[in-house]
KEVOTI-243777 format. One line per 10 residues: for each residue z, y, x of C-alpha. Coordinates in nm, 4 decimals. Last residue first. Example, Ala and Ser with C-alpha at 12.3 -4.5 7.8 and 13.67 -1.06 7.14 Angstrom:
<sites>
0.7140:-0.1060:1.3670  0.7800:-0.4500:1.2300
</sites>
This chain:
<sites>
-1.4023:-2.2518:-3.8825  -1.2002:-2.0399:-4.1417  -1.3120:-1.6335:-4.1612  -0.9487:-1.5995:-4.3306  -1.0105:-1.2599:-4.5104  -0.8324:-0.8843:-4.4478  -0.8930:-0.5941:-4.6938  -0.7489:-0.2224:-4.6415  -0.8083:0.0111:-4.8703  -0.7688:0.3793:-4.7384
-0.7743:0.6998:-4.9402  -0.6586:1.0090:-4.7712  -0.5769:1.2042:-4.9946  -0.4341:1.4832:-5.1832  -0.1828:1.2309:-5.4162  -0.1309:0.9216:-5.1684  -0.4023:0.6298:-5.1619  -0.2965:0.3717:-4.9626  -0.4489:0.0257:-5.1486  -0.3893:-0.3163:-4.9323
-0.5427:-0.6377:-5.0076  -0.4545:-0.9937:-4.8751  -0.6764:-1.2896:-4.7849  -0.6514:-1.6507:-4.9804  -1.0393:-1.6471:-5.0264  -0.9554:-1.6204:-5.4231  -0.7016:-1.3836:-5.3254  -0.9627:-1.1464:-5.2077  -1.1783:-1.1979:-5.5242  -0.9426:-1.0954:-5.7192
-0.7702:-0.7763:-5.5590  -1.1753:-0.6567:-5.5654  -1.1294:-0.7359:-5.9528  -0.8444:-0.5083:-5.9772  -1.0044:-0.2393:-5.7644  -1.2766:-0.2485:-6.0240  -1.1399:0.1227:-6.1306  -0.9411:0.1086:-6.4733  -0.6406:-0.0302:-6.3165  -0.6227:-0.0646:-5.9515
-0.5247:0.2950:-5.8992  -0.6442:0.5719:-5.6780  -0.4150:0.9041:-5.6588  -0.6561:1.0201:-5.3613  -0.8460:1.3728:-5.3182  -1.1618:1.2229:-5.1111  -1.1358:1.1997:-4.7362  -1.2230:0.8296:-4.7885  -1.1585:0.5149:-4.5907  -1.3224:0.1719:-4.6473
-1.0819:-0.0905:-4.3631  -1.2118:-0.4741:-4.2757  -1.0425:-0.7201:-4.1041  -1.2167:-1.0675:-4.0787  -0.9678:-1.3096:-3.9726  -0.9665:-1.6203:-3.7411  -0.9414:-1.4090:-3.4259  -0.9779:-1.0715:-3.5110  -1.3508:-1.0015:-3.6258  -1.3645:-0.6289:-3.7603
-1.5228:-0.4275:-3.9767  -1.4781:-0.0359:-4.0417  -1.6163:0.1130:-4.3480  -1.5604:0.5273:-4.3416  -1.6657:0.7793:-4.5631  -1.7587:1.1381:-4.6033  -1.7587:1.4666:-4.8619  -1.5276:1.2827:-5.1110  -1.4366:1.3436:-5.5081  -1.2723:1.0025:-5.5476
-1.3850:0.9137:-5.8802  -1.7482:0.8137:-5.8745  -1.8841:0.8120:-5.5533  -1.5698:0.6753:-5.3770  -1.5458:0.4024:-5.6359  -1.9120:0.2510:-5.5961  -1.8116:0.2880:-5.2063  -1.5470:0.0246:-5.2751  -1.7016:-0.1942:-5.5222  -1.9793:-0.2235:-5.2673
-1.7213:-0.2637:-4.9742  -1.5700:-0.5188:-5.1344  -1.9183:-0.6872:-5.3016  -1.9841:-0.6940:-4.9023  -1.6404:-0.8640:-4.7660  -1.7334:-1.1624:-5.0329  -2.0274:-1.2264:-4.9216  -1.9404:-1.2255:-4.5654  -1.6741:-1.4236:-4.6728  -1.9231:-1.6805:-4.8823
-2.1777:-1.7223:-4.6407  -1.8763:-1.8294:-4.3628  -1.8245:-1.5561:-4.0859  -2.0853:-1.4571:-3.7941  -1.9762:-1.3804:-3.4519  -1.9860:-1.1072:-3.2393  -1.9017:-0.8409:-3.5305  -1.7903:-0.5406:-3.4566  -1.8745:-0.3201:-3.7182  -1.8722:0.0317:-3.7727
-2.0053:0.2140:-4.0936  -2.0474:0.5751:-4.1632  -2.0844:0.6725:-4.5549  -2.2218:1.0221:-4.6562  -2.1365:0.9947:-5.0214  -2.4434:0.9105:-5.2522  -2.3977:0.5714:-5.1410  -2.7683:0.3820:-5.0851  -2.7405:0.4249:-4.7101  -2.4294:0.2940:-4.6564
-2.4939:-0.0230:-4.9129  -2.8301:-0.0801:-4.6445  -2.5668:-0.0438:-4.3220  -2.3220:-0.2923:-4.5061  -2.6318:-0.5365:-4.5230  -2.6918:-0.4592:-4.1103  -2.3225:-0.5033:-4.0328  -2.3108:-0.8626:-4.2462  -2.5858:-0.9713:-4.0459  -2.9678:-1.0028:-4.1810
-3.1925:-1.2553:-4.3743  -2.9504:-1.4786:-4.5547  -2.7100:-1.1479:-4.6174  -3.0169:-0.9905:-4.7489  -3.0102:-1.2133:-5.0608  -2.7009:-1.0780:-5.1950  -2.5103:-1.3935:-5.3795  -2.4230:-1.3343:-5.7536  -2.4907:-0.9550:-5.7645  -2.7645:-0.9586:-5.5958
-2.9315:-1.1856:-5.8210  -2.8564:-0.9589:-6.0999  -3.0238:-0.6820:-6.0069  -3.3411:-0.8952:-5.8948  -3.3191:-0.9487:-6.2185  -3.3224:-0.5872:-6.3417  -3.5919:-0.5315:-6.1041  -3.7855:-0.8061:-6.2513  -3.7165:-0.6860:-6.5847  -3.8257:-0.3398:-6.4963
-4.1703:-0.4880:-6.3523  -4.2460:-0.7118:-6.6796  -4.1363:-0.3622:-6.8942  -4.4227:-0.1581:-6.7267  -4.6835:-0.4414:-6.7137  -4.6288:-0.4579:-7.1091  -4.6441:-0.1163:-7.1166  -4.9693:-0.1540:-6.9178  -5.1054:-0.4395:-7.1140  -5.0604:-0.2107:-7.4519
-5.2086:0.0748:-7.3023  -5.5071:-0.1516:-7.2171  -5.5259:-0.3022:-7.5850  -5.5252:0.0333:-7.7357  -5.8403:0.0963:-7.5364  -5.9953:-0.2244:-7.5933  -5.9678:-0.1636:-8.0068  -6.1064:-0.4095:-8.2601  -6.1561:-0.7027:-8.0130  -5.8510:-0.6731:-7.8261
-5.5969:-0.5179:-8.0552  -5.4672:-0.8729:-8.1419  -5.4001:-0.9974:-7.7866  -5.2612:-0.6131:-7.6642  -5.0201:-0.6187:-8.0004  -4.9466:-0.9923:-7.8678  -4.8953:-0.9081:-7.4795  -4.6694:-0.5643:-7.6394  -4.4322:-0.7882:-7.8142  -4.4110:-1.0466:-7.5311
-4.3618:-0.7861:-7.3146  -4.0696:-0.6071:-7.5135  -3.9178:-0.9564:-7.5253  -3.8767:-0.9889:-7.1566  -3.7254:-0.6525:-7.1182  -3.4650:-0.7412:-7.3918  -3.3704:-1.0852:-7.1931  -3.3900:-0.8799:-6.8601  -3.1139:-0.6407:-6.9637  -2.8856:-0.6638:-7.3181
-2.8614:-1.0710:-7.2695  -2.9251:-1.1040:-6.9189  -2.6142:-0.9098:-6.8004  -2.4446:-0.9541:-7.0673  -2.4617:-1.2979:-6.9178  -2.4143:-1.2204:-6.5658  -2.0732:-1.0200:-6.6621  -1.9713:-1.3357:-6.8826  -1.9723:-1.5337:-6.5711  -1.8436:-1.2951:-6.3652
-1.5252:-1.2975:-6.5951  -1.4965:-1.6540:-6.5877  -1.4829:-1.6710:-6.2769  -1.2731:-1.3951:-6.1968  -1.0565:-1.6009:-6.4272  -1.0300:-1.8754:-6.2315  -0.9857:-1.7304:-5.9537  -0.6583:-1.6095:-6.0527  -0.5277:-1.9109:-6.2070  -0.6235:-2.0615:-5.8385
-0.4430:-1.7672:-5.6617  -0.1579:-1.7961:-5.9258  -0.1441:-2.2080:-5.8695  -0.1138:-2.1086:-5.4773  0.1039:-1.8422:-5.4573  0.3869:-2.0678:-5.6697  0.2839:-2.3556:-5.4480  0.3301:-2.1351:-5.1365  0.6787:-2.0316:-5.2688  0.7681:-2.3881:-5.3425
0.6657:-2.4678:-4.9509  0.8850:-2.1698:-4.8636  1.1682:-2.2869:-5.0646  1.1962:-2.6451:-4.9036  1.1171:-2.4890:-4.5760  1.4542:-2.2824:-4.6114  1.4727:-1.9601:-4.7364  1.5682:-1.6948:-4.4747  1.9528:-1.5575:-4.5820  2.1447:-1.6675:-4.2430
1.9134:-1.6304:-3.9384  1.7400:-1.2883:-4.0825  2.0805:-1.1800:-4.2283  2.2926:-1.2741:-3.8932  1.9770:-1.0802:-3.7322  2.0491:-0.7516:-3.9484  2.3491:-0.5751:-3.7404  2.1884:-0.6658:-3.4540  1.8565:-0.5032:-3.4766  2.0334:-0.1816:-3.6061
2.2424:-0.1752:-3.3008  1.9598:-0.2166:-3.0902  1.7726:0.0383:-3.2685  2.1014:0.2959:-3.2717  2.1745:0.2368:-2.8843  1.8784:0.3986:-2.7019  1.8415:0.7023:-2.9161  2.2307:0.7422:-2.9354  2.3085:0.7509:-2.6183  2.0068:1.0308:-2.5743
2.1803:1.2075:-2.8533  2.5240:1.1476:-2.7082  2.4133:1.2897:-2.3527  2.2547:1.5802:-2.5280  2.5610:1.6749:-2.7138  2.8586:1.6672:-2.4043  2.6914:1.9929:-2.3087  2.8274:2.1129:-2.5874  3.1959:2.0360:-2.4547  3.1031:2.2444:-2.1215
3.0203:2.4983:-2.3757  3.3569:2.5486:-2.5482  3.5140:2.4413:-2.1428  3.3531:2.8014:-2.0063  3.4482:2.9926:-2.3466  3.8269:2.9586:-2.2475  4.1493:2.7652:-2.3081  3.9504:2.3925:-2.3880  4.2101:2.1074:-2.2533  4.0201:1.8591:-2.1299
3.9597:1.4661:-2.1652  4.1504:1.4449:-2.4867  3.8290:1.4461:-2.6916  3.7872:1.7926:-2.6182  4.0092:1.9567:-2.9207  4.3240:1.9925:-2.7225  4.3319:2.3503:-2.6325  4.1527:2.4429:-2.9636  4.4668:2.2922:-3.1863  4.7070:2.5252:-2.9761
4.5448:2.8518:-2.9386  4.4298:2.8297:-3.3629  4.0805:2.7194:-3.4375  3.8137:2.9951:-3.5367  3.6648:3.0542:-3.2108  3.6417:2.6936:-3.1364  3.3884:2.6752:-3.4346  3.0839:2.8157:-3.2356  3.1459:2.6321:-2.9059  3.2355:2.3267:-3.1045
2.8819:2.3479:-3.2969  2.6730:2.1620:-3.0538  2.9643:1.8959:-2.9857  3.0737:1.8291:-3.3793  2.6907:1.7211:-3.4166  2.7322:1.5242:-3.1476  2.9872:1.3763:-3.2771  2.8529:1.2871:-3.5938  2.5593:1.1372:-3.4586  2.7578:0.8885:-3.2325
3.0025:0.8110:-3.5294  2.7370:0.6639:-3.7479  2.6840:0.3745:-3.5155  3.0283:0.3141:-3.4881  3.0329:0.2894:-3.8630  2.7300:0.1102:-3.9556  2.8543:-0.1734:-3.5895  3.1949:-0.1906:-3.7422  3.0614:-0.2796:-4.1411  2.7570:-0.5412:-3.9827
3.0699:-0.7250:-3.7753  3.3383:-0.7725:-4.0409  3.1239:-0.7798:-4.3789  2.8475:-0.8910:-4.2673  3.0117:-1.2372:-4.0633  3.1684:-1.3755:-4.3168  2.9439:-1.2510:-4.5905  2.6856:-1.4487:-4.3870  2.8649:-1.7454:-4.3369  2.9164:-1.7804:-4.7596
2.5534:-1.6921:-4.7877  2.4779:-2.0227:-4.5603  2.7131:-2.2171:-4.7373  2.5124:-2.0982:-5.0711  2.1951:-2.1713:-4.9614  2.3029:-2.5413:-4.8068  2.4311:-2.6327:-5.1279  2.7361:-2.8535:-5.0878  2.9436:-2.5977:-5.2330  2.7610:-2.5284:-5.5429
2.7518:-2.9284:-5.5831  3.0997:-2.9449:-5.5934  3.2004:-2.6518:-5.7951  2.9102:-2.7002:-6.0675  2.6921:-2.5055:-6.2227  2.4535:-2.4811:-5.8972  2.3519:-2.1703:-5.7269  2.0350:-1.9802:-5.8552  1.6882:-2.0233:-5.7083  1.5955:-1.8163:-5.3984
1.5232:-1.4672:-5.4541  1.1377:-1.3508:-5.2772  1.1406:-1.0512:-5.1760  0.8018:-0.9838:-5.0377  0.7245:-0.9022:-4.6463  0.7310:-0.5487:-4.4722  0.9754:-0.6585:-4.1975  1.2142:-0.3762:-4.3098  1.1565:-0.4116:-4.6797  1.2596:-0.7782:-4.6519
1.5682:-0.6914:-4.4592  1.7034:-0.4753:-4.7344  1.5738:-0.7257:-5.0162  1.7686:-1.0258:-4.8611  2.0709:-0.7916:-4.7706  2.0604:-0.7283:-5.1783  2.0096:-1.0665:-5.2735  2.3063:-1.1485:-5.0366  2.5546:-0.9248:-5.2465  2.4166:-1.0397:-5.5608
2.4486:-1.4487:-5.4289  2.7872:-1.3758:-5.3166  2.9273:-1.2109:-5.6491  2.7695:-1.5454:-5.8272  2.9849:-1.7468:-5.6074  3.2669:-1.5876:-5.7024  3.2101:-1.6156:-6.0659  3.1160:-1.9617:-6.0477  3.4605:-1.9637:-5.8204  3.6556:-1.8474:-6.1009
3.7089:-2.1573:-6.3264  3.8501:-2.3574:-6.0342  4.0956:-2.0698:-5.9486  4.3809:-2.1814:-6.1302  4.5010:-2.5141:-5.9624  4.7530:-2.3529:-5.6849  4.5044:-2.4266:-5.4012  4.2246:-2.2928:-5.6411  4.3850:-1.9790:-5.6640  4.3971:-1.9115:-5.2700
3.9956:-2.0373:-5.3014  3.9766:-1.7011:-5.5644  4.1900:-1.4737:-5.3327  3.9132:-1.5274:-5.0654  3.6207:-1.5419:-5.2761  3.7189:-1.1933:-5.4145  3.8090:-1.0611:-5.0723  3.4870:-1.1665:-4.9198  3.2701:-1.0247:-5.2105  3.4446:-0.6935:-5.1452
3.3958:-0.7341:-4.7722  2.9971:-0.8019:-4.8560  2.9839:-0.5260:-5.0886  3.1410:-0.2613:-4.7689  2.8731:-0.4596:-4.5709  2.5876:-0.3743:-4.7730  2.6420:0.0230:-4.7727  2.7023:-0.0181:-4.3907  2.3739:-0.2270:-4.3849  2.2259:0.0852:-4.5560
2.3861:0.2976:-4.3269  2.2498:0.1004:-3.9829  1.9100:0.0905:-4.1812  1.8930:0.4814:-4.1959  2.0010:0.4682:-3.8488  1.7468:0.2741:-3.7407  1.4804:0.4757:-3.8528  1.6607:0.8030:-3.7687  1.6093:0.6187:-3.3678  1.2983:0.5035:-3.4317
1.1861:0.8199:-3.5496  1.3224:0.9853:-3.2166  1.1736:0.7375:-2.9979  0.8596:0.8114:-3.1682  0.9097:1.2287:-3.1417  1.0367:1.1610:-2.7480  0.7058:0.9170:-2.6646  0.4530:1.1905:-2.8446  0.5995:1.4846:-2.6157  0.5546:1.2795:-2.2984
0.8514:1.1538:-2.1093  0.8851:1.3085:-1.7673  0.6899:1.1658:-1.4624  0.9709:1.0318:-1.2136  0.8557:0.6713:-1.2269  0.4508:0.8134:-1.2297  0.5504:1.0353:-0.9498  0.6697:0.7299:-0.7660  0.3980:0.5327:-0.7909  0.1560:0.8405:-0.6715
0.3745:0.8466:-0.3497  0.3621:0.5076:-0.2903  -0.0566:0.4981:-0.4006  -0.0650:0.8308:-0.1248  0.1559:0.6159:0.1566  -0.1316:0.3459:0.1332  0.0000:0.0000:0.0000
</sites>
């Protein structure tokens, strides 16, 4: 190593943190101090649930608790439904209650959910209650620190010389603002200490509260028979979509030309030049139910995704939008027909939306192939407050489940509008 890489190694360990870093760190840090509270909040029902159990297995060991521990039990399960929905919100996943406890005594307690919940108030309402309130005390004193110098002033001679913690006695201005100077060390103490604190205080919740496998496997058949209910009626939905389709389209089209070929047939001899304009309104109608098929067809399985790539389709869709639509794929490798298919009725449905209701001047479809997903992102600069009722985001939900994928709508008042769509690609 040269002397200039050493010296350029240690500028880079002595560089000071850049503005972005400090404002993340610093919404971590209220982050995890929101959570620290809430777990507080949870902790003071866990201790309550605690005591209740407690005095309620002392009654049982005199014979007159038996008919409370139901009761008890039930307190528990609240209290841990609450932690369960806490951390579930934190890791961004659904909250998902596990079944009730059992009736009885015996087979409550042998339950492995409710031993578990029993371990966790334990454990919550003695270790999550000290870690909320120590955590809370680091902000509050160095709140008291900035503002001592102000309120020292006010405090009689002999409360102000002993208001430094103990470890000085304040009798001048000089100590007022060596206490404030105590502030940013606390801050930066408590930027580095709140997320680990908050981390703690919720893994005996993550290791205690977790369905098992049993309840996961349940939850996946639950997801399951609603994905396949679910498909099922997009189904039948597109199925009576084709046929009105047909019906009020290309089946009327069709019958205006065989009206007009017969008033051509039987104007023929009498009248050629009533016959021609009868031929070419026939001709007219033949070539506006062939578009109107061709209509259709698209709809069920777009032909150009045989011929071209999924990027080059969503190109053609871009071009067709009446909003100026950019699109950006990467896209090494090619999905399954009926992903890619899928992925471009989204974006269709999607830019169909952002021309009708969303009030934009631009757009934005990004596509990407992570791993064994397809990932794909239609953003708007358009005034927002988008729905899934009412606006074919509904059936868009559908036919994302179908594929097992999930479906994401951000559309605040004002805007942006983003809709985020990700599908298993498979092998």
């Amino acid at each position: 190593m040269t002397a200039g890489e050493g010296r350029a190694q240690r500028r880079s360990r002595l560089r000071w943190p850049r503005r972005a870093d400090v404002l993340a760190r610093g919404r971590a840090t209220l982050d995890a101090l929101e959570h620290l509270v809430a777990g507080m909040g949870t902790g003071v029902l866990a201790l309550v649930a605690l005591v209740s159990a407690a005095l309620t297995a002392v009654a049982c060991l005199v014979g007159v608790g038996l008919a409370l521990v139901p009761a008890a039990l039930r307190g528990v399960r609240a209290v841990a439904d609450r932690e369960r929905a806490r951390i579930a919100r934190w890791d961004g996943e659904e909250f998902v209650p596990p079944p009730p406890p059992p009736s009885g005594v015996r087979a409550a307690l042998a339950d492995a959910t409710v031993r578990r919940e029993l371990a966790w108030v334990v454990v919550h309402a003695s270790a999550g209650l000290v870690l909320g309130l120590a955590a809370l005390t680091l902000p509050l004193h160095a709140v008291q620190d900035v503002t001592f110098a102000l309120w020292w002033w006010l405090l009689p001679p002999e409360e102000a010389a002993s208001a430094a913690y103990g470890m000085w006695e304040v009798r001048d201005t000089a100590g007022a603002v060596a206490v404030a100077a105590l502030a940013p060390v606390e801050i930066a103490i408590t930027m580095v200490v709140a997320p680990r604190m908050a981390r703690l205080q919720a893994w005996p919740g993550r290791r205690l509260l977790r369905p098992g496998p049993d309840a996961d496997l349940s939850l996946r058949v639950a997801q399951l028979t609603a994905t396949r209910a679910a498909v099922l009626d997009a189904h039948a939905a597109e199925l009576r979509r084709i046929e009105r389709s047909l019906h009020d389209g290309t089946q009327n089209r069709l019958v205006a030309v065989n009206v007009l070929l017969g008033a051509a047939l039987r104007a023929l001899d009498r009248d050629p030049a009533t016959a021609r304009a009868s031929l070419e309104r026939a001709q007219d109608a033949a070539e506006q139910a062939l578009g109107e098929l061709r209509g259709v067809v698209r709809t069920i399985l777009p032909p150009v995704l045989a011929d071209k790539s999924l990027a080059d389709a969503l190109t053609g869709l871009a071009a067709d939008c009446p909003v100026p639509c950019r699109i950006d794929a990467d896209l090494p490798v090619r999905a399954a027909a009926s992903v890619e298919a899928t992925a471009y009725f989204v974006v269709a449905e999607a830019l169909t939306n952002v021309a009708r209701h969303s009030r934009a001047r631009r757009a934005l479809v990004t596509v990407r192939r992570l791993d064994d997903h397809l990932v794909l992102r239609v953003m708007d600069d358009g005034q927002g407050g988008a729905r899934e009722s009412g606006s074919g985001l509904a059936g868009i939900r559908r036919r994302v489940e179908a594929h097992d994928g999930s479906f994401t709508l951000t559309s605040p008042a004002g805007g942006p509008t983003a809709l985020d769509v990700t599908l298993p690609c498979g092998t």
